[in-house]
N, C-alpha and C positions, 0 to 999 in steps of 0.2 A: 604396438607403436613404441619407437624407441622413448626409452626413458620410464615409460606406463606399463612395464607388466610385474609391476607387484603392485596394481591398486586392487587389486583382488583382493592376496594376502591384507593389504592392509584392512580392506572392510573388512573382513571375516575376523582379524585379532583386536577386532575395536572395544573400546573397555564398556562395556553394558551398563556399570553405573554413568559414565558421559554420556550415553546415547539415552539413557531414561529421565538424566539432566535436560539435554536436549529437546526432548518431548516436552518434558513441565516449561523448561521456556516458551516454546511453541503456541503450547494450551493458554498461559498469561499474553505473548502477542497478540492471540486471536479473540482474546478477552476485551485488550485495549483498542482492536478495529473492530469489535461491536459497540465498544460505547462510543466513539467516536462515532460512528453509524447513528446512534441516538441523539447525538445532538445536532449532526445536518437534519435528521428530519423529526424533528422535535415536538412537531403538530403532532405528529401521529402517537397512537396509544401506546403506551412506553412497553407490554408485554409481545404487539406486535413489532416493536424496532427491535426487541431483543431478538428475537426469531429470524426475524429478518436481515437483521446485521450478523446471526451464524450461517443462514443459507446465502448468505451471499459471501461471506468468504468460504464455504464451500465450490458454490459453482465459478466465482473467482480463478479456485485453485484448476480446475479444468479450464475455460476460456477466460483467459483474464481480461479486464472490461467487460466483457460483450454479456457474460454470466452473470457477472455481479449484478447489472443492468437490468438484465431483465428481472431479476429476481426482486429488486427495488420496483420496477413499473405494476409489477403483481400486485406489491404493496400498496400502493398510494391510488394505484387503479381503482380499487378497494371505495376509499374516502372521497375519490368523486376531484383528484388532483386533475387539472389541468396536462395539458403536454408540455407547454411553458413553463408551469410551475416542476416539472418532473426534470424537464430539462435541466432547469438552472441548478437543482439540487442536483442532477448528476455530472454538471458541471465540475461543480464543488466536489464531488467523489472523487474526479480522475483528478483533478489539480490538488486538491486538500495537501493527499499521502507523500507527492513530491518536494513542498515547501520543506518539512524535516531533513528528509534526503539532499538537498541545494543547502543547506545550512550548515549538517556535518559536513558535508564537503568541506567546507568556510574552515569550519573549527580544527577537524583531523589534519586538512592541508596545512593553513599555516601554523597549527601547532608540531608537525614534524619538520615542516621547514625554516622553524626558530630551534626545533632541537627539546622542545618540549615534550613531545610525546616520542618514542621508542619508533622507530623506521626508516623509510629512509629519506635520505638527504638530498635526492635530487630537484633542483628544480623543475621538470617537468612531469615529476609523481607525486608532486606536492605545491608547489604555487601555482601553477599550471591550473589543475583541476579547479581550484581555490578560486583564482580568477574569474576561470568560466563560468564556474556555477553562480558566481557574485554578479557578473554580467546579464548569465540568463535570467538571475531572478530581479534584478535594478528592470531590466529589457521586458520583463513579462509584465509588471504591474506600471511601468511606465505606458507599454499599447495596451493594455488593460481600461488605465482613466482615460488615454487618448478615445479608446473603442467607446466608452459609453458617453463622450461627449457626442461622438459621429452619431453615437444611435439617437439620440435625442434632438438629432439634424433632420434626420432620415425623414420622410413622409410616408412611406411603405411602410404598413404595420409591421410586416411579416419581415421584411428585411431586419428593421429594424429590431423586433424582438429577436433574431438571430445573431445580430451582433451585440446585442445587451447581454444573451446565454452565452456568447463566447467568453467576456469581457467578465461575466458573473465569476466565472470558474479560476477566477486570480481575485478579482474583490472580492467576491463570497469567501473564497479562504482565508484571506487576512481579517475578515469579518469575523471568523466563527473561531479562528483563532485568538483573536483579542476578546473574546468571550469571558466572562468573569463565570466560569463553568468548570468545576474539574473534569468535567467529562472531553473536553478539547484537548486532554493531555492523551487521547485514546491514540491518534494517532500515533504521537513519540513512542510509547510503548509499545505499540503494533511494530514500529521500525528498530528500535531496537530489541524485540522480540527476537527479529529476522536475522538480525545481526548474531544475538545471543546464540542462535539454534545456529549458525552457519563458526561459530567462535568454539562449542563445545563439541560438536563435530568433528573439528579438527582436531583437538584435543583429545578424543577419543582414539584416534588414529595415532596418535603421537608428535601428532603439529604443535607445539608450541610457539605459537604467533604472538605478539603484541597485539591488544585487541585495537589498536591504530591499525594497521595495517589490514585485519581481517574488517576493517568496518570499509578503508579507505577502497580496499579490493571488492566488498559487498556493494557499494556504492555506484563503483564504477562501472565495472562488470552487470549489474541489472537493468545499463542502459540497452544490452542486449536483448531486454524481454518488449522489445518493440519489433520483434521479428515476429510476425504472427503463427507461432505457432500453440498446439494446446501443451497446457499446462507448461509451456516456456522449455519443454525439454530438449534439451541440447543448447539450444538458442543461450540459455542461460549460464548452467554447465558448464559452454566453452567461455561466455563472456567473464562471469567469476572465476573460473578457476586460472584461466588467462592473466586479469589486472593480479589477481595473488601471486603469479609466478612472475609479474612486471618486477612488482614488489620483494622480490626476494624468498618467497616461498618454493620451496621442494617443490617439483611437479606431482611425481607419486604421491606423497602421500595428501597432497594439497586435491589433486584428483578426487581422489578416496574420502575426505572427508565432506568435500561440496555434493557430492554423489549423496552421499549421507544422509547431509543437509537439504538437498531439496530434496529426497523422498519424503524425510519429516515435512515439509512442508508442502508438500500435495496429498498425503496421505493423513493426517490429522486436521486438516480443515473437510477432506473429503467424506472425513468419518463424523466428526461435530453438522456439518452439510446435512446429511442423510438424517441424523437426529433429527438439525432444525426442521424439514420439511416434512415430520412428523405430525408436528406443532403447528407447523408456521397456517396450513391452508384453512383451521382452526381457529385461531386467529386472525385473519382475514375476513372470514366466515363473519366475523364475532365485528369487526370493524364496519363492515358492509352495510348487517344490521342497525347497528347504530347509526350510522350516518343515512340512512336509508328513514331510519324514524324520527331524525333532526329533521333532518328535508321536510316528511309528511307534519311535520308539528309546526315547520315555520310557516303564518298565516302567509297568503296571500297577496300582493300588493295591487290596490284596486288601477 
């Protein structure tokens, strides 16, 4: 393709200590989306959510949602959760990790388009974005409390608990966000994890970006991982590496480093993954029991 035949050369002369920088960031993002994993589902025993918040960003990293999902329903399957109650928590999973990502939006936008941060200057790479995402998140928790007045209208149970779990997955997150919990700071970290590992990447190759610009192109660009494909490849690829070249970035070597970048990032959750489900069906095991011996010890009601 014109413009892209030195992304080759450039993976191949990428500097090893950036690329193993890259990794340790990785390893700490996927640190902060397991603790964050522990405090949506908090009931459960805290060496099963560990496990379980590493096999799910494992299988995450091959089908995003649908992976994570299951690997959480295993879990809680376990302790005897409801579908409702599984629901609403996985509610709070898909909506949780975007609330961060709608906010740097906010931040990185109008901070380049007052000239604060390093990039550029256009109004629609910079207030533009800033807008929308201020819209969609005013617009998400505004039919959010609309939705759970409606549910509480409903007389359909089942309707109505369907529109409570929609409605949960925007109040639950501002919920567990306003959590007096370090452990709600997992997500920010998980997100700028992503950002780090796609910032030193570049860097590796010889990108020298503002990290404005590589968050604001991270940001944008991942609205592409609604293409359902596994592990978002290409899908994403083109969408990151795309908003970076909106932005001002090289195509070559901007190619070369997102390539990079999302290897490390299917490839190191893929590997910590296979760990967790070493463990994890052990713990399960171990959850099962327990709740299995609560059950038989609680008397009776006559």
């Amino acid at each position: 393709m014109p413009g892209l035949s030195g992304v080759r050369s450039a993976i191949a002369s990428a500097s090893p200590w950036w690329l193993a920088a890259a990794c340790g960031i990785q390893l700490v993002g996927l640190a902060g989306a397991v603790v964050f994993v522990q405090a949506v589902f908090d009931e459960l025993p805290r060496r099963l959510t560990w496990w379980q918040g590493w096999g799910m960003q494992g299988a995450n990293a091959v089908l995003p949602t649908a992976g994570s999902t299951g690997v959480s329903y295993w879990s809680v399957n376990a302790v005897g959760w409801s579908t409702y109650q599984f629901a609403e928590r996985t509610a709070v999973m898909i909506v949780a990790p975007a609330a961060p990502n709608l906010v740097l939006i906010i931040v990185f936008g109008v901070g380049m388009g007052l000239g604060v941060f390093a990039g550029s200057g256009d109004w629609w790479l910079t207030w533009l974005p800033a807008v929308i995402a201020f819209v969609v998140a005013a617009g998400a928790i505004a039919v959010a409390v609309w939705a759970e007045g409606l549910a509480r209208r409903v007389k359909r149970q089942r309707v109505a608990q369907g529109i409570t779990v929609v409605a949960t997955g925007v109040t639950g997150t501002v919920a567990i966000l306003r959590r007096r919990s370090w452990r709600v700071i997992g997500t920010w970290v998980d997100l700028f994890g992503s950002i780090g590992v796609l910032w030193a990447a570049l860097i590796a190759v010889g990108d020298h970006l503002p990290f404005a610009i590589v968050a604001m192109g991270y940001l944008v660009g991942q609205i592409a991982q609604v293409v359902p494909v596994p592990g978002g490849i290409g899908a994403i690829d083109a969408g990151v590496t795309g908003a970076l070249v909106l932005y001002g970035a090289p195509a070559t070597l901007t190619t070369g480093g997102e390539l990079i970048s999302h290897g490390i990032n299917l490839a190191i959750p893929i590997v910590t993954g296979v760990i967790a489900f070493f463990f994890l069906p052990h713990q399960i095991d171990a959850a099962r029991t327990r709740h299995e011996a609560a059950v038989d010890a609680t008397p009776a009601r006559a």
